[in-house]
C-alpha positions, 0 to 999 in steps of 0.5 A: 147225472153228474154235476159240477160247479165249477170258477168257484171260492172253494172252502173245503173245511177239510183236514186242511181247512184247503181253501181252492180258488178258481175250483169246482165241486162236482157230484152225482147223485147224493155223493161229492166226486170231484173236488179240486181246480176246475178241470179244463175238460167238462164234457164228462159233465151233464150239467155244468154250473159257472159259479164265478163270484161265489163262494162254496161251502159245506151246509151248516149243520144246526145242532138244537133246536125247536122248530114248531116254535117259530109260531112264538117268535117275538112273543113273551120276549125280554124275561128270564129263562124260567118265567119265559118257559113256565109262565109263557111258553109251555101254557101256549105249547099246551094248545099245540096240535099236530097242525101247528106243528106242522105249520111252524116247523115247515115255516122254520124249514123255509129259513133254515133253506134261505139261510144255508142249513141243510141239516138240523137238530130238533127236540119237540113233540108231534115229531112226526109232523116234524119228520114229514116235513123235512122229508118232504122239503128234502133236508137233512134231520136228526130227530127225537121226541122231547120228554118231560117226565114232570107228570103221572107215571101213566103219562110218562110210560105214554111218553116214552112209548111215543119217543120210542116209537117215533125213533124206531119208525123214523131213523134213517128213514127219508133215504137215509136223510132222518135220523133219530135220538132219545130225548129226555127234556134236562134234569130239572124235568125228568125225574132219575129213574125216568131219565135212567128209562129213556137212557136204557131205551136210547142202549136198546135201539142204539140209539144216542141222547140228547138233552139239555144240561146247566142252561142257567145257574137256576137249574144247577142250583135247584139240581143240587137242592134235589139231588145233592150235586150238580147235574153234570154229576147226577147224569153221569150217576143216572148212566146217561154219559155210557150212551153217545151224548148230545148236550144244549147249552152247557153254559154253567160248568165247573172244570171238573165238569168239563173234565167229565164231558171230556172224558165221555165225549160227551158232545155241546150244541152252543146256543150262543145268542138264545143264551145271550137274550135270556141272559143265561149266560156264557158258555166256557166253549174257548176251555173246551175246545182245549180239552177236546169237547167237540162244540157244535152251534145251534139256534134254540128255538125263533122264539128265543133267538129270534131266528134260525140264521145260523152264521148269526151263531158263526160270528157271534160266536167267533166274537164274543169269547174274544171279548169275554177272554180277553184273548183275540185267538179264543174262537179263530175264525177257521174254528168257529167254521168248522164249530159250523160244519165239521164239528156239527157233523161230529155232534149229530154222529155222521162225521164221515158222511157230512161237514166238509167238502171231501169226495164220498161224502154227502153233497150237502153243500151251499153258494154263497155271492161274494160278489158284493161289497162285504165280501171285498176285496175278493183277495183277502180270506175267504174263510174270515169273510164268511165268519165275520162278514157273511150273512145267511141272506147272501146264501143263493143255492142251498143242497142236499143230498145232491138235490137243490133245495133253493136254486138262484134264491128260488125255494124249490121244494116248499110253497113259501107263500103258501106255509107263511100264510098258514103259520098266521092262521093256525098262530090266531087260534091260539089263545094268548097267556 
């Protein structure tokens, strides 16, 4: 059955960043067909959609991320990066079970649905909890098992034969729609030679790696204390960077290092908001961008953020490297979209398939209600109301895959009541730290 929807806003983000008034997309099955004016002849259609008054985007593609970590949100807030992950997070993580996973990556799905994700990167444990519930709400995933090697030699043999597992079982799994990654946790918590074990599995299974890499001047320094240089450096020693490579945060950089990730293209996930609360700083994403680095955004975990409404990402980060360079045209608003959509696709390693509205690729796309005050008036650029102006509550219709996920604001393959309700009951198990 082929749909079209169609006297709609259209930002393709294509090559052209093409923006079509009064344009219509049309697909069948998972595939885009048609995307261009609406035509004047419909009757090939078996399923018409009058989108007048909305917007039409490709999904946004959030490129970090911890789902299950929603159960955390507003608790332990406002402290730096280390005492939050040491003294608060992990001790409360240590009592998940595969039931809390479960229950708060269902509980972040129904975000990121609400708010026009339709694919995500997620790094945790219990991953094939985090596996079938994405398969069974219908998004998009590219997943690994998060490894800390701070532990005996028998837990990270176990370790690594979960992530190695998991990553066999689950990639491209769901029609395709899962795939997955090798994920040692960063450098301060992988010893060399573990992380040189993960990056050699990651080549086995061709398979890339995701990490994350100079988070907070903290890490750098203890880096340089253990190991004699900084950890852009120490990774490209361990090997790491020969692997297709995914990187969070990436916020303390020198030149050089950038000139490394450049060179491997090495991929960034920009959490600029989770960095912002935890004050770790700024990323340089203005100064990669010149050199290529494909930047992506992410959400980090709700226990950071403290949401996963990822065109809160979109605005900030289209705003706050004005303010810190001093250059209005840092992160362009047509930039900061494609960061969004395009260069997520690029970061997940499916850029012919996904981040622009193109015939042949995946029809991952969302709706968007411009008919509201912030969107007016309706003449100006669309592509600067949806970066500065937009909100993911203004999200109506969220697909994937061909297939509505949130039809007319209504969740069509989660019971939102019901995974609210269990969140609440398995979160009053835990015992607080």
């Amino acid at each position: 059955m082929e749909t079209i929807i169609t006297n709609a806003t259209v930002l393709t983000v294509n090559e052209q960043n093409e923006v079509i008034p009064g344009g219509a997309v049309a697909f069948a099955g998972e595939r885009i067909t048609y995307v261009g004016p609406t035509p004047q002849d419909l009757s090939r259609y078996a399923q018409v959609i009058d989108g007048t008054g909305k917007y039409v985007l490709p999904g946004l593609i959030n490129t970090h991320g911890h789902a299950a970590m929603s159960l955390l949100r507003g608790y332990a807030d406002d402290l730096p990066l280390q005492e939050w992950l040491e003294e608060k997070m992990w001790p409360m993580e240590g009592q998940f079970t595969a039931e809390h996973v479960k229950w708060g990556t269902y509980l972040t799905l129904v975000e990121m649905i609400r708010t026009g994700t339709t694919t995500f990167v997620d790094m945790y444990d219990h991953m094939d909890e985090v596996a079938k519930a994405a398969e069974s709400a219908g998004m998009r995933a590219c997943l690994a098992r998060g490894v800390i090697g701070l532990c005996s030699a028998e837990e990270q043999r176990q370790k690594l034969a979960e992530a190695t597992a998991f990553a066999r079982e689950w990639h491209k799994q769901a029609g395709g729609r899962i795939t997955t990654m090798m994920a040692p946790h960063a450098p301060y918590t992988c010893p060399p030679d573990y992380i040189a074990q993960i990056v050699e599995r990651a080549a086995e299974l061709d398979l890339p790696v995701h990490i994350h890499l100079s988070e907070t001047a903290r890490e750098v320094e203890q880096n340089v204390r253990d190991y004699g240089v900084r950890p852009v450096e120490h990774l490209e020693r361990i090997g790491l960077f020969a692997r297709p490579t995914l990187v969070a945060h990436a916020v303390h950089l020198t030149d050089e290092e950038l000139d490394v990730l450049a060179r491997y293209r090495v991929k960034v996930s920009h959490n600029v908001i989770s960095n912002l609360k935890l004050a770790s700083g700024v990323a340089r994403v203005p100064e990669m961008l010149r050199r290529g680095i494909r930047v992506s955004l992410g959400t980090d975990s709700s226990a950071s953020n403290n949401n996963v409404n990822l065109f809160e990402e979109l605005r900030v980060a289209a705003i706050l490297h004005k303010g810190v360079s001093g250059d209005p045209l840092a992160v362009p608003a047509a930039e900061a979209l494609r960061m969004a959509t395009r260069y997520g696709a690029d970061c997940v390693f499916q850029a012919d398939q996904l981040g622009s509205l193109e015939v042949g690729k995946q029809a991952d796309l969302i709706l968007l209600d411009a008919q509201q005050a912030h969107f007016q008036p309706a003449s100006n650029d669309p592509v600067s109301h949806v970066v500065y102006a937009a909100n993911g509550r203004d999200v109506t219709d969220t697909i994937v895959a061909g297939r509505f996920l949130m039809r007319n604001r209504e969740l069509l393959t989660i019971d939102e009541e019901r995974v609210i309700f269990e969140a609440n009951r398995v979160y009053a198990q835990l015992n607080r730290v």
